[in-house]
C-alpha positions in Angstrom: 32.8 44.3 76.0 30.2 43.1 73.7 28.1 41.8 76.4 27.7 44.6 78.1 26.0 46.6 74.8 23.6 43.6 74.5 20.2 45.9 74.9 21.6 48.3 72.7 19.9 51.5 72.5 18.2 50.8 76.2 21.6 50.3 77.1 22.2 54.0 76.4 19.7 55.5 77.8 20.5 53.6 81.0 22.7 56.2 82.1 23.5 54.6 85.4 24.9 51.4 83.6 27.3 54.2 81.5 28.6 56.0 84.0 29.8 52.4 85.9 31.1 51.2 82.8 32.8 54.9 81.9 34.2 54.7 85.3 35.8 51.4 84.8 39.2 50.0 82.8 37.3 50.2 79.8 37.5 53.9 79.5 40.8 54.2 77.1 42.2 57.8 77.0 39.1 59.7 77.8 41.2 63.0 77.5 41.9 62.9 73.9 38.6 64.7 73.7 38.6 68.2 74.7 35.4 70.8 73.6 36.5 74.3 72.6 35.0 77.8 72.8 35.9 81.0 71.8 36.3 83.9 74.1 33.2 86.3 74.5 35.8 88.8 73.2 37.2 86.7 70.2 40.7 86.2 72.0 41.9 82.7 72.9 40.2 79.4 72.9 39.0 78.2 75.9 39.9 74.0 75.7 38.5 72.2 78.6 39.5 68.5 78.7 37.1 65.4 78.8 38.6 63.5 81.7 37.6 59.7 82.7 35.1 61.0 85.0 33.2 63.0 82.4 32.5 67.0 82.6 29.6 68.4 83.9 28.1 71.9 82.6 25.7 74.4 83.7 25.8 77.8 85.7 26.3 76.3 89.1 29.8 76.7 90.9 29.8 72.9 91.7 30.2 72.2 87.9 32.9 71.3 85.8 32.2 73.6 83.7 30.3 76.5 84.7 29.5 78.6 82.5 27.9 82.0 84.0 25.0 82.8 80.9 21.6 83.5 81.7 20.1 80.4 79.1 22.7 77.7 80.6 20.3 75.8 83.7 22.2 75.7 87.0 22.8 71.8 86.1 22.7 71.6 82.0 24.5 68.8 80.4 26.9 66.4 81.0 29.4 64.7 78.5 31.4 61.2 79.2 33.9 59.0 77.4 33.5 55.2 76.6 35.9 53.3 75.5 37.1 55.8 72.3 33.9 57.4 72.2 32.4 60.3 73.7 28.2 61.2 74.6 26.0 63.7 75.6 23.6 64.2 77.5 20.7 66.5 78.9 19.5 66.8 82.5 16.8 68.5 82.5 17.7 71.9 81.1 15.3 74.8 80.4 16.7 76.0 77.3 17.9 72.3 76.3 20.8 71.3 74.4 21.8 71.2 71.1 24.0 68.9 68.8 24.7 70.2 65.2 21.2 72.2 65.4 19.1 69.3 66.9 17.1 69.4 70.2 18.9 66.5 72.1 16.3 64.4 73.6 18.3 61.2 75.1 22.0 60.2 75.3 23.8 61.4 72.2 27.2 60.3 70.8 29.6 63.0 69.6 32.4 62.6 66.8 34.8 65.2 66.0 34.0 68.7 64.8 30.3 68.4 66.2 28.5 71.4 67.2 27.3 71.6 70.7 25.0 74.4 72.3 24.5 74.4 75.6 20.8 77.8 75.9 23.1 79.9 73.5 26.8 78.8 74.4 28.3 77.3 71.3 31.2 74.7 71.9 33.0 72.8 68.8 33.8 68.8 70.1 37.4 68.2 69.2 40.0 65.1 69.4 43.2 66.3 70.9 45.7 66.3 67.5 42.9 65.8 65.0 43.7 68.5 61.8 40.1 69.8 62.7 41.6 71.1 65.5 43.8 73.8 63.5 40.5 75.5 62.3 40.0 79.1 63.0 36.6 79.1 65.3 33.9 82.4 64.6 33.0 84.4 67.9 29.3 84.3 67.0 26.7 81.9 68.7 24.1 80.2 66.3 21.1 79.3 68.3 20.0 76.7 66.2 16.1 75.8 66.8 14.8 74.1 63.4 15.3 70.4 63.0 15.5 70.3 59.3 19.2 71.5 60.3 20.2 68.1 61.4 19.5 67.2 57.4 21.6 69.4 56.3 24.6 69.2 58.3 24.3 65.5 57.3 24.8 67.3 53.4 27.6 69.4 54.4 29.7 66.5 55.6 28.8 65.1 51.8 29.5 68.6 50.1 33.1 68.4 51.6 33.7 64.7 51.9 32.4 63.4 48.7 32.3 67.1 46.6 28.9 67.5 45.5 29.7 71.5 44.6 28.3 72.9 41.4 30.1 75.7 39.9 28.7 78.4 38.5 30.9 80.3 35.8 29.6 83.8 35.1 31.8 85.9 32.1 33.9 88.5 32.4 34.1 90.6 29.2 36.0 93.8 28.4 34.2 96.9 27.0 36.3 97.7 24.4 36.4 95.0 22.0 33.3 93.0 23.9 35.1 89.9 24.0 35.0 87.2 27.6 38.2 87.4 28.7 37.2 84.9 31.7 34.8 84.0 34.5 34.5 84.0 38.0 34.2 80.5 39.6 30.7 80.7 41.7 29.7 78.2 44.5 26.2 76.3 44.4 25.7 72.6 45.0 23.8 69.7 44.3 22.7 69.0 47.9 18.9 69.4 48.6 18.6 72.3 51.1 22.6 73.8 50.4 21.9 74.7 46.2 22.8 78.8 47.4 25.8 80.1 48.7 24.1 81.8 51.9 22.7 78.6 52.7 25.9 76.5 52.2 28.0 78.5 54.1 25.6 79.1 56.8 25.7 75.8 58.0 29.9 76.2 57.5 29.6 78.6 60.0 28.0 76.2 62.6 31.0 73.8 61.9 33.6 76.1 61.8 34.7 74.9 58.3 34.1 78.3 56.2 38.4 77.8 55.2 37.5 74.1 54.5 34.2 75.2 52.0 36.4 77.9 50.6 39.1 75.4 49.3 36.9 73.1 48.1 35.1 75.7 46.1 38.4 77.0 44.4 39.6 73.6 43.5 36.3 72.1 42.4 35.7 75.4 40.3 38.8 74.6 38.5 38.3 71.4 38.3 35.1 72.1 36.1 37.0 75.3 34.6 39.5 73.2 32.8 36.2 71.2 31.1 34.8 74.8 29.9 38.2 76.0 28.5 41.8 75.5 29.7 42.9 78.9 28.1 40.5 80.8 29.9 40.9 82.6 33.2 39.5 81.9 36.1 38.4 84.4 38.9 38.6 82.5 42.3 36.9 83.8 45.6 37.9 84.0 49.2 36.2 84.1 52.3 37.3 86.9 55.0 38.2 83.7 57.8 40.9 82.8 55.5 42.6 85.9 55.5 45.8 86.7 57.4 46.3 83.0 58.1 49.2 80.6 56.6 46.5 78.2 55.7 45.7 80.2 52.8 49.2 80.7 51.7 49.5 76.9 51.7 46.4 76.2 49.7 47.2 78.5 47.3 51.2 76.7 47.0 48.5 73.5 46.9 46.2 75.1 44.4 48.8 76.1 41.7 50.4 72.5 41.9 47.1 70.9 41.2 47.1 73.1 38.1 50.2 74.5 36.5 48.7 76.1 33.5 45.8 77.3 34.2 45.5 81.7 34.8 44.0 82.3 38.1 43.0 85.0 39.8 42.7 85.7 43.3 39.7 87.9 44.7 39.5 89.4 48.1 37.2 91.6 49.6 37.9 95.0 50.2 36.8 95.4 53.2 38.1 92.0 54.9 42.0 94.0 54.4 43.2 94.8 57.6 46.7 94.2 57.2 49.0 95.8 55.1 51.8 93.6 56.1 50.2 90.4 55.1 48.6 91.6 52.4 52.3 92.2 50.6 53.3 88.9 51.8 50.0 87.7 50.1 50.9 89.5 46.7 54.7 88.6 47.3 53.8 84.4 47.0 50.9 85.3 44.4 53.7 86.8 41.8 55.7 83.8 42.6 52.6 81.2 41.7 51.7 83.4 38.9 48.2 84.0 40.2 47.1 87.7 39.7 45.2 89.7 42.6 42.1 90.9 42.6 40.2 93.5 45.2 36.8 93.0 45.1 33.5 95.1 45.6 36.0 98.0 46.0 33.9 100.7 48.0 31.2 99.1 49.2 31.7 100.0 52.8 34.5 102.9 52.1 37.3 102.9 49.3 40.3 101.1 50.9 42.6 103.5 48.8 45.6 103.0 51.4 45.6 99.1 50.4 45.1 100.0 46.7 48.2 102.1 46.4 50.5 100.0 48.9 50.1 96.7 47.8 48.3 97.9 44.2 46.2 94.8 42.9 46.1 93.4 39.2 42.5 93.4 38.9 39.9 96.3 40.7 36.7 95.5 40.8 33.7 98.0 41.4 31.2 97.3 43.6 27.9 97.4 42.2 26.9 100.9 44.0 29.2 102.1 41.5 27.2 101.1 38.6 23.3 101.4 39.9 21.5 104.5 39.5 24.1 105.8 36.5 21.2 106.6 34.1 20.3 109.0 36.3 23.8 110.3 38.1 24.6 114.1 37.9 27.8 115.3 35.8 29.8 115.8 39.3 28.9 112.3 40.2 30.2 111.0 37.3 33.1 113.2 37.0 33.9 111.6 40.3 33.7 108.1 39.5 36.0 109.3 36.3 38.5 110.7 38.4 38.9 107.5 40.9 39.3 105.4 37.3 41.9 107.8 36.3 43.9 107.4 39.5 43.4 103.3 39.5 45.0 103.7 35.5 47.8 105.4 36.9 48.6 102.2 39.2 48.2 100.1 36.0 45.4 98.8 37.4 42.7 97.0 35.5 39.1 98.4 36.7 36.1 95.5 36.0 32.6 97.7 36.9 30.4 94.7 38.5 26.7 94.5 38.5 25.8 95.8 34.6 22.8 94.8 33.7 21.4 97.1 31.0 22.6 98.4 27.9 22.7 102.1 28.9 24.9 101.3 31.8 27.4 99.3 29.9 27.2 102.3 27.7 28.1 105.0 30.8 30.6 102.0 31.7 32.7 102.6 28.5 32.6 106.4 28.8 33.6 106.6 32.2 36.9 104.9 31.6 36.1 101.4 33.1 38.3 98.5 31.2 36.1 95.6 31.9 32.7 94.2 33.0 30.5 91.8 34.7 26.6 91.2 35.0 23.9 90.0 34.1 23.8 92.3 30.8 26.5 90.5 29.8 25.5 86.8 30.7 23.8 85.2 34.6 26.4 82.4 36.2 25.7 79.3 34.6 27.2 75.7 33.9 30.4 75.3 32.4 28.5 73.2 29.8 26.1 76.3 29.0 29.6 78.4 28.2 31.4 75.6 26.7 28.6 75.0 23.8 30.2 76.6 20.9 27.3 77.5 19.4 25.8 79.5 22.4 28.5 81.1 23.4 29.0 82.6 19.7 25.4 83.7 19.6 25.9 85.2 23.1 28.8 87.7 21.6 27.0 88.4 19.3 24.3 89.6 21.8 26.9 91.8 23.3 26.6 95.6 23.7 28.9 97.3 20.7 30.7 100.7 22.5 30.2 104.3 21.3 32.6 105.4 19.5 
């Protein structure tokens, strides 16, 4: 076998020499390779096998895989297995090919959970009975076109292989007393090109591993929560592809075992509810793990009051609408806002008004009947060494707004 590889890289590019050795007794198991796609309408996965004498793709009939879009060339790409491994490669396209968002240029090789776009058709390369596999896949297509990508889906793999996430902690403070009462958990990393959390999960989206990121995030931001202070509690985020799958339950079983003492709370956009039924199965293991629930940016798109009084959270927060512009809100405006807090009290509900960032709204804040707070009036995310100085964090109380009377 090693003779055969003795030019190595002109080897590759010979394609001729590949596709006789592919074709030969070498080839072990080609078909534990299959790529995936989602339907056009978001229904099932479309798996089409690797077999030992490779797949061919592009918009002509005579294909293996033809796939009828106006950027996919009438003869586009094909992909082979060798041994154990599996390549790529062009032929000639218009629109080109794509792998991980890198113009492919030569013979490729593909590893599990690469990205693949053949014009503007997205496929995910997957081993038959690799976890990866069990991954919930978006119906979007990226049509990746900058090369600096390639760099930083190299850092992704780090980010979740070798965590290099950077929580941000940013306090949670009540507006009676003005004392932090927690913080929410906030995703950054270390990784030249992936510091913010658009860009990080960006490039999650291309590999299909937004449920992976998220789980990572939560543990890590625990991790570094128990170094800023063990009695504290910690506000943990969510993102909308974990919802209504038993993955989440299962991390969160996972999460609470990895850390039995610490108070957690669970926050889940509004808007990303859609079921009632797993949202009470949701709450249901959350009271047994003793993890509170949380709604957040409650009515930024509409109030979701159905879900707030069937399955009533522990924690509401307001999305910052709410709070902009109260300096200058009418009386009826405000008599509204005072109205929805009086209803949310009734469900012994906790109401946190997110986004404060001056005095005078903190002020309107406390009059209106909201319970908590969170901005950056009150403190901007940082380190859990910035909150755990003793020091600082006194002289930041101190800096807190004190409530009329």
């Amino acid at each position: 076998m090693t003779d055969r590889f003795t030019n190595g890289k002109s080897t590759l590019l010979d394609f001729s020499r590949l596709r006789d050795i592919c074709s030969s007794e070498s080839v072990t198991d080609p078909c534990a390779w299959t790529i995936v796609r989602r339907s056009p309408n978001g229904g099932e996965e479309q798996h089409t096998k690797i077999t030992a004498d490779g797949l061919t793709i592009g918009r002509r009939l005579g294909n293996d895989l033809c796939l009828s879009h106006p950027t996919v060339s009438g003869n586009h790409a094909h992909i082979f297995a060798l041994v154990d491994q599996l390549f790529l490669e062009d032929v000639g396209s218009t629109n080109g090919t794509l792998l991980n968002g890198r113009r492919i240029t030569s013979v490729e090789a593909l590893k599990d959970g690469d990205v693949a776009h053949f014009g503007q058709v997205r496929f995910i390369v997957r081993r038959t009975g690799s976890e990866a596999a069990a991954r919930n896949f978006r119906t979007e297509t990226y049509v990746a076109s900058v090369p600096d990508d390639t760099v930083l889906y190299e850092g992704f793999d780090q980010l979740l292989n070798r965590p290099d996430i950077d929580p941000y902690f940013q306090p949670v403070v009540t507006l009676g007393d003005v004392k932090i009462i927690g913080y929410e958990s906030l995703v950054r990393s270390r990784v030249k090109g992936l510091e913010t959390p658009d860009k990080i999960f960006r490039i999650a989206a291309l590999r299909s591993s937004e449920i992976q990121l998220s789980e990572v995030c939560r543990s890590e931001g625990l991790l570094s929560g128990i170094r800023l202070d063990p009695l504290s509690c910690f506000f943990l985020n969510t993102h909308a592809a974990e919802l209504e799958t038993p993955r989440l339950l299962e991390s969160l079983k996972e999460l609470r075992a990895n850390f039995p003492a610490l108070a957690i709370v669970l926050e889940i956009h509004e808007a990303a509810i859609t079921s009632i039924r797993y949202l009470t199965e949701l709450a249901a293991l959350l009271t047994d793990l003793n993890i509170d629930l949380a709604y957040d940016d409650f009515g930024a798109g509409q109030a979701r009051l159905v879900e707030l009084f069937q399955v009533p959270p522990r924690y509401l927060k307001f999305d910052i609408s709410f709070v902009r512009g109260l300096e200058n809100a009418s009386r009826p405006h405000k008599a509204s806002i005072r109205a929805l807090l009086n209803m949310v009290h009734e469900l012994d509900v906790t109401a946190i008004a997110e986004g404060v960032e001056t005095q005078t709204q903190a002020d309107i804040c406390t009059e209106l009947g909201f319970d908590m707070a969170q901005g950056y009036f009150f403190g901007r995310p940082q380190r859990q060494r910035y909150w755990r100085d003793a020091e600082r964090t006194e002289v930041k109380a101190k800096s807190l707004p004190t409530p009329r009377a």
